[in-house]
C-alpha positions as CSV (number, residue, x, y, z in Angstrom):
1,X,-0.6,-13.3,-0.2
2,X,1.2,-10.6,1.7
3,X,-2.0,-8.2,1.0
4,X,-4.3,-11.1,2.5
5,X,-2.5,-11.1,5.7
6,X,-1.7,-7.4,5.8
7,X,1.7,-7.5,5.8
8,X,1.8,-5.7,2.5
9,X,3.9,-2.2,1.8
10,X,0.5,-0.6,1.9
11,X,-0.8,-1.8,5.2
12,X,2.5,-1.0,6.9
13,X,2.7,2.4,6.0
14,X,-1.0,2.8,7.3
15,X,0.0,1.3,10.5
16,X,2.9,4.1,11.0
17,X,0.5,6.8,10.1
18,X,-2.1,5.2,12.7
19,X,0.8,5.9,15.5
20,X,1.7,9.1,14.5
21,X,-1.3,11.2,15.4
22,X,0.7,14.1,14.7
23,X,0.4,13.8,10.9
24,X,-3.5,14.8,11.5
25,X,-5.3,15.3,8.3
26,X,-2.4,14.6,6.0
27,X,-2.2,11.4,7.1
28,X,-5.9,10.4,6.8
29,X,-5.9,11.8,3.0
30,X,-2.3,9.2,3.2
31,X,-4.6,6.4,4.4
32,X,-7.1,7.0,2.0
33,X,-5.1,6.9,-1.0
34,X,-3.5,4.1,0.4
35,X,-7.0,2.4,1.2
36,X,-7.8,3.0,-2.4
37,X,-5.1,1.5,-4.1
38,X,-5.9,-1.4,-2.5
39,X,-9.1,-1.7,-3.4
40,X,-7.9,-1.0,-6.8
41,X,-5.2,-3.9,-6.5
42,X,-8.3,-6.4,-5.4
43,X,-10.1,-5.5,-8.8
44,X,-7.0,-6.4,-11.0
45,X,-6.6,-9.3,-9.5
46,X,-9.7,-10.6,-9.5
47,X,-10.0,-10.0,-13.4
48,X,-6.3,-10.7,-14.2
49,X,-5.3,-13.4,-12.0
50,X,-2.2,-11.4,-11.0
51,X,-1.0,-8.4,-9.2
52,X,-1.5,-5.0,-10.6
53,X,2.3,-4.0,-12.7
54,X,3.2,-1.6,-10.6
55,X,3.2,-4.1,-7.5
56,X,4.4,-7.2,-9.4
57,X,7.5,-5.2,-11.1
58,X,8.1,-3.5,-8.0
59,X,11.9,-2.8,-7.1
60,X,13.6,-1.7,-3.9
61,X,16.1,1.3,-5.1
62,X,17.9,2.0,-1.9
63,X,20.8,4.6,-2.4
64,X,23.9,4.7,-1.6
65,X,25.7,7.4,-0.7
């Protein structure tokens, strides 16, 4: 649902690159990838029924220090 309503991981990181116009080519090969993975994550879930693994197990490892 988040991916629907671009709220997603993916999205947001494409918004930061979109305001940092500094990042210049990098960040269009960033949005790219990013662009592609969710096209790839539309095609798993339209023959699986579910998110892809890596989205579906994903964990947030913040450090401590």
């Amino acid at each position: 649902m988040v991916v629907m309503n671009d709220i997603d991981r993916f999205h947001l990181v494409e918004d930061v690159i979109d305001r940092l116009p500094s990042l210049g080519s990098t960040g269009a090969y960033a949005k790219q990838y990013l662009r592609n993975k969710l096209l790839d994550h539309k095609a798993w879930i339209d023959e699986h029924g579910e998110d892809m693994p890596e989205i579906r197990n994903w964990k947030w490892n913040a450090k401590t220090t």
